[in-house]
TORVEXGU-277113 format. One record per residue (C-alpha): residue number from 1; x, y, z. Coordinates in steps of 0.02 Angstrom, whole numbers, padded with zeros to 5 digits. Layout:
N
{resi->NUM; u->X; v->Y; w->Z}
...
END
This chain:
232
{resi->1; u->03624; v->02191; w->09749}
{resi->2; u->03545; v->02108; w->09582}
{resi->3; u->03694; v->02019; w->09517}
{resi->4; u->03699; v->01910; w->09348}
{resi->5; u->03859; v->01799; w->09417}
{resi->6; u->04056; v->01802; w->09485}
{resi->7; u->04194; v->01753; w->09385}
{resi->8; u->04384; v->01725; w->09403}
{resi->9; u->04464; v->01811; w->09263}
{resi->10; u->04655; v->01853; w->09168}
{resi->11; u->04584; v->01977; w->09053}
{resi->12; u->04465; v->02106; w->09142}
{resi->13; u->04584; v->02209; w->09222}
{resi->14; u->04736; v->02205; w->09130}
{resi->15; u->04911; v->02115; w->09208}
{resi->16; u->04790; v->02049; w->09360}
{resi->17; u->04710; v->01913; w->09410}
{resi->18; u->04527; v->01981; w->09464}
{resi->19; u->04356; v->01922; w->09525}
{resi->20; u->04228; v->01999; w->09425}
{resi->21; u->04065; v->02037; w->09481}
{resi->22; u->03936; v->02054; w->09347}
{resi->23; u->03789; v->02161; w->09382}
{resi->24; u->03620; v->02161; w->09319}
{resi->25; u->03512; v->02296; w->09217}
{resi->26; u->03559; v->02423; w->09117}
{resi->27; u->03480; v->02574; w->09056}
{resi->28; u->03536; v->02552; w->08854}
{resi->29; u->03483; v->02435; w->08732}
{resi->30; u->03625; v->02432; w->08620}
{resi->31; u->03570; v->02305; w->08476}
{resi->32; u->03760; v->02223; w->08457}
{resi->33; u->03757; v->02198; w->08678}
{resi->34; u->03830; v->02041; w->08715}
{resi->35; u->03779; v->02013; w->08890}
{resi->36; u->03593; v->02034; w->08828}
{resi->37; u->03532; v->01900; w->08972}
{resi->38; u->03573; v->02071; w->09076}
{resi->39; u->03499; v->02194; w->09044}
{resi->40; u->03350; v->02146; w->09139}
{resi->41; u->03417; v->01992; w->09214}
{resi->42; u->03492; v->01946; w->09402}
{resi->43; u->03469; v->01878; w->09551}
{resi->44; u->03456; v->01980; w->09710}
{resi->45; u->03612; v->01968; w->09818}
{resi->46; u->03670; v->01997; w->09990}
{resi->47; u->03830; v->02115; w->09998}
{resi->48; u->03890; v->02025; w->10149}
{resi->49; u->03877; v->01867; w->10026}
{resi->50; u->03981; v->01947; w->09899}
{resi->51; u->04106; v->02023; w->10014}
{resi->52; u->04130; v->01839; w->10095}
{resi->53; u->04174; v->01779; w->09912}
{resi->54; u->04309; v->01911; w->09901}
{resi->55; u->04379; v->01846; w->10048}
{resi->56; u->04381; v->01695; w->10023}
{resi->57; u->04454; v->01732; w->09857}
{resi->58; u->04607; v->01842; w->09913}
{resi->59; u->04739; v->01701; w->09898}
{resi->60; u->04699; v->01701; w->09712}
{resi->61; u->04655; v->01872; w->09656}
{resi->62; u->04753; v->02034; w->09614}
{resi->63; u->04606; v->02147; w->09593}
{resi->64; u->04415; v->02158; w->09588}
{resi->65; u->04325; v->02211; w->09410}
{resi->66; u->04115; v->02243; w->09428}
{resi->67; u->04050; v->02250; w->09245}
{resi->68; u->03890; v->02236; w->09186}
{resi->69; u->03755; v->02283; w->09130}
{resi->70; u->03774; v->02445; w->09203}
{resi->71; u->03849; v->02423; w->09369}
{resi->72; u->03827; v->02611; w->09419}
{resi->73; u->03644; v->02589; w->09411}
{resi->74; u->03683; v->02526; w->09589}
{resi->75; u->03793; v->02656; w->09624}
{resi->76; u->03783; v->02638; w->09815}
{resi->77; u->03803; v->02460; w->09833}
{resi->78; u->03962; v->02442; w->09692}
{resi->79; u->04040; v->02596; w->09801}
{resi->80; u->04040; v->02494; w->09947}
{resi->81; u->04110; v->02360; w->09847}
{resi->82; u->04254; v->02462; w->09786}
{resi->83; u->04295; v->02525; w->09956}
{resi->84; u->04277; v->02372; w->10037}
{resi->85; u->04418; v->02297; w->09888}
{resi->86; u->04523; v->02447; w->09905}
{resi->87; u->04531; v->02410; w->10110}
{resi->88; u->04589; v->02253; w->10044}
{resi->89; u->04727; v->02319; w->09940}
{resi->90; u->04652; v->02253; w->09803}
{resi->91; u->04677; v->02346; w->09631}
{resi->92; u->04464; v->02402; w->09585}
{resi->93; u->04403; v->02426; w->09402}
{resi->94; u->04213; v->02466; w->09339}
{resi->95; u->04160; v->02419; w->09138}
{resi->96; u->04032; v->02583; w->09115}
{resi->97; u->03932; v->02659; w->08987}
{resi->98; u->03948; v->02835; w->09092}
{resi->99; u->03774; v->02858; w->09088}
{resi->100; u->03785; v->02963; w->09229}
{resi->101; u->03948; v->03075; w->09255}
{resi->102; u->03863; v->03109; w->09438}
{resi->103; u->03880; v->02950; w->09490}
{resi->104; u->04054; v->02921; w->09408}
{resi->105; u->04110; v->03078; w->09530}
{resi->106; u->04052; v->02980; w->09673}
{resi->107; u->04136; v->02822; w->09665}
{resi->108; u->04303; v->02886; w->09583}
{resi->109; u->04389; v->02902; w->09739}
{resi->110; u->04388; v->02698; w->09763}
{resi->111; u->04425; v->02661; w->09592}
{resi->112; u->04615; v->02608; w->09502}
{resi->113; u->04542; v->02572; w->09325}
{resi->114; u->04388; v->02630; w->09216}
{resi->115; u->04350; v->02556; w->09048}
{resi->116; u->04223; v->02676; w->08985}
{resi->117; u->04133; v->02604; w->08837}
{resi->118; u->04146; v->02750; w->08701}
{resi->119; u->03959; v->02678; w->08585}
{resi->120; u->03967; v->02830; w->08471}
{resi->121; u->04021; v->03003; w->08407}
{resi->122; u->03940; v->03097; w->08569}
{resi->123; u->03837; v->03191; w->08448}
{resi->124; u->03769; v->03035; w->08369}
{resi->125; u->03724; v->02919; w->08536}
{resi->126; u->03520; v->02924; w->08498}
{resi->127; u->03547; v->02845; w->08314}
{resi->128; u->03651; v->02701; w->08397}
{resi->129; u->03586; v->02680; w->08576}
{resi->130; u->03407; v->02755; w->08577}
{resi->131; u->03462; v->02846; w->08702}
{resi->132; u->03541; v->03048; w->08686}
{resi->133; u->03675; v->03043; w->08815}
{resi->134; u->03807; v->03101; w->08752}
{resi->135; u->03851; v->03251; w->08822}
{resi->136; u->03844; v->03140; w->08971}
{resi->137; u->03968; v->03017; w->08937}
{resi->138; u->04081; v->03158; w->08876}
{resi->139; u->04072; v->03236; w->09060}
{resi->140; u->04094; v->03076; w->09133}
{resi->141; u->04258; v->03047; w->09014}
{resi->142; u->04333; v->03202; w->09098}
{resi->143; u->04310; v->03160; w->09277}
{resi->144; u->04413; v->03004; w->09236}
{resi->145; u->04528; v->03092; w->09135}
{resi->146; u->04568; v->03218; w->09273}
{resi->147; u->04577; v->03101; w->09414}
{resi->148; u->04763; v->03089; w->09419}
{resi->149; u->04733; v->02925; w->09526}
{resi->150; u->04634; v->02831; w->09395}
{resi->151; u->04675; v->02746; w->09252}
{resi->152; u->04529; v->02762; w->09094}
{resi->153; u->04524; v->02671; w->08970}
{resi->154; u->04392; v->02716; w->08805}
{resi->155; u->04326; v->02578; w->08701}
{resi->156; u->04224; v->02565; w->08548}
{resi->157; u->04156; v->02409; w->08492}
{resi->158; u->04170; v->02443; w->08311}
{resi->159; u->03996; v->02369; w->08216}
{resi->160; u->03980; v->02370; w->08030}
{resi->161; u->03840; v->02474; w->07984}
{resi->162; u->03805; v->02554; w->08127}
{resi->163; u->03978; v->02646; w->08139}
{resi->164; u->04102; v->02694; w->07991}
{resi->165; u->04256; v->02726; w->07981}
{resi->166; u->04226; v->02923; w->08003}
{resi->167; u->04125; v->02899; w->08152}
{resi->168; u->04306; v->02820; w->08235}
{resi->169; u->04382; v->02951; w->08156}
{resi->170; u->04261; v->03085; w->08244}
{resi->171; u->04290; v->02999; w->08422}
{resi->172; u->04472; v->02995; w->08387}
{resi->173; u->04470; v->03185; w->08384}
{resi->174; u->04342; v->03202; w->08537}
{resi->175; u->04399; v->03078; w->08680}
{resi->176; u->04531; v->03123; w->08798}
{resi->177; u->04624; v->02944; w->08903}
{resi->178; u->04739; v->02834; w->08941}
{resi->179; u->04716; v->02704; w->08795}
{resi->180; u->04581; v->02699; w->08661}
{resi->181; u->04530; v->02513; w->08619}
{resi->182; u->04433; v->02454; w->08444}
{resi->183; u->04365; v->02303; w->08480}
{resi->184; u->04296; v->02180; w->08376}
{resi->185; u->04091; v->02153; w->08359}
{resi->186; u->04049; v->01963; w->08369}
{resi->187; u->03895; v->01929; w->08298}
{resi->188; u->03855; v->01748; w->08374}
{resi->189; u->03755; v->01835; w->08540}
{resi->190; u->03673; v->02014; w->08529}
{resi->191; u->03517; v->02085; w->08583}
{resi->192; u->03457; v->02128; w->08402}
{resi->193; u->03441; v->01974; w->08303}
{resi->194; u->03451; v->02057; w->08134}
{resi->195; u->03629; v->02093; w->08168}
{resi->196; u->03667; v->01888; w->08177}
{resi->197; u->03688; v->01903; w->07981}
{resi->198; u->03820; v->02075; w->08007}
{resi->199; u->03973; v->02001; w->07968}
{resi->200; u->04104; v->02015; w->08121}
{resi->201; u->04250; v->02144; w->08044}
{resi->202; u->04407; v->02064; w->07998}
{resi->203; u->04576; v->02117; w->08096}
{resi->204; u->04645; v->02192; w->07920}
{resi->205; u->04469; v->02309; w->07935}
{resi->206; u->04512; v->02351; w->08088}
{resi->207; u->04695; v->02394; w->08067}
{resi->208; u->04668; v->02482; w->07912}
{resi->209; u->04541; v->02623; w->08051}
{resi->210; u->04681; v->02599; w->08160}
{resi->211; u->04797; v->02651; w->08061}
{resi->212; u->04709; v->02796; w->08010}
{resi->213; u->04680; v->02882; w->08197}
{resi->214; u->04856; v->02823; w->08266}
{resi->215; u->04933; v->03003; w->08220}
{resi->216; u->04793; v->03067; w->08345}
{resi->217; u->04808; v->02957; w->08481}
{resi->218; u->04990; v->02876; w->08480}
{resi->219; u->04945; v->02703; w->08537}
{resi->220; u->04772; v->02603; w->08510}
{resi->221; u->04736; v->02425; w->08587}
{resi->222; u->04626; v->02300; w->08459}
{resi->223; u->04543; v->02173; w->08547}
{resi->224; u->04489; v->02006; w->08410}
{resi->225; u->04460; v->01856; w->08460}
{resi->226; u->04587; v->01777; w->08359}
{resi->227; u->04745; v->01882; w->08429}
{resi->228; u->04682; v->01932; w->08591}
{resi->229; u->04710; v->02116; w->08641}
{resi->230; u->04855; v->02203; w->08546}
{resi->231; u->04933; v->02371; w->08564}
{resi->232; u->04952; v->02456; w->08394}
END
């Protein structure tokens, strides 16, 4: 498995202590990524090796988070993860861009959490990835939603310039889960250098589109880094 590092974390999977396992590639170029070292970064990795840090982990950890890049572009290998964690008793969460909803299906059954990045209005996923998927993700987004044993989460990270406020507004109508999140676009490490001089949104920016799609969705999580993640 090409793997890009293992972490202990508070934040990746919500109320639990995880390990996080961050993989390596990923089929987008999304100019604001902030894990651009990834997408064609890693080093190859043994599963056994990675299973014996979860062990010897399990005193410590709550749950087990693999995030990326795109871990489902080694679908096989994170699905033995997950069902290796979940023999464990360990709560399982995968970070995806649901690039492929056939591959989402398959791992599903081993999974507690989803956090299913949301990059676009589906119908506007080629202007801001490069890549027209978003019929895909939208498939993907229902086999979460209708897995009554899953927990998915939708995220958008909300970049000046590339998204508007009626672009939140359009995947505030079109998303179906558990809890939307806006987060905040840092501008300090991205793939696209350009976007180093796009100012990072302020939290009033961001509470003001909040504030706007809250009578669609009920409750919305903002994630800055100055306050952390906050339910709205």
């Amino acid at each position: 498995m090409i793997i890009g590092g293992i972490i202990f974390s508070s934040v990746e999977y919500p109320g639990k202590i995880s390990l996080v396992i961050f993989t390596g590639g990923c089929i987008l170029k999304c100019p604001y990524c902030h894990n651009p070292e990834l997408i064609f970064g890693g080093n190859p990795v043994e599963l056994n090796i990675i299973k014996e840090k979860i062990n010897e982990s399990l005193e410590f950890i709550d749950a087990i988070t693999i995030t990326g890049g795109e871990p489902l572009i080694q679908w096989e290998d994170v699905n033995d993860i997950l069902k290796y964690s979940k023999s464990l008793e360990l709560k399982t969460k995968i970070d995806t861009s649901g690039f492929n909803p056939e591959r989402i299906a398959k791992v599903i059954k081993w999974t507690d959490y989803v956090a299913l990045d949301i990059k676009a209005p589906f119908s506007k996923y080629k202007e801001v990835t490069g890549m027209d998927i978003g019929d895909n993700v939208k498939k993907s987004m229902e086999i979460c939603f209708n897995d009554p044993n899953t927990f998915l989460e939708c995220r958008t990270t909300y970049v000046p310039g590339l998204l508007n406020h009626e672009d939140i507004m359009e995947i505030a109508k079109s998303i179906r889960c558990d809890l939307y999140t806006i987060q905040q676009f840092r501008n300090r490490v991205v793939l696209d250098e350009k976007l180093k001089q796009t100012p990072n949104p302020s939290r009033e920016e961001l509470l003001e589109i909040i504030n706007e799609i809250t009578p669609i969705l009920g409750r919305v999580k903002l994630k800055t880094a100055e306050f952390g993640d906050e339910i709205i």
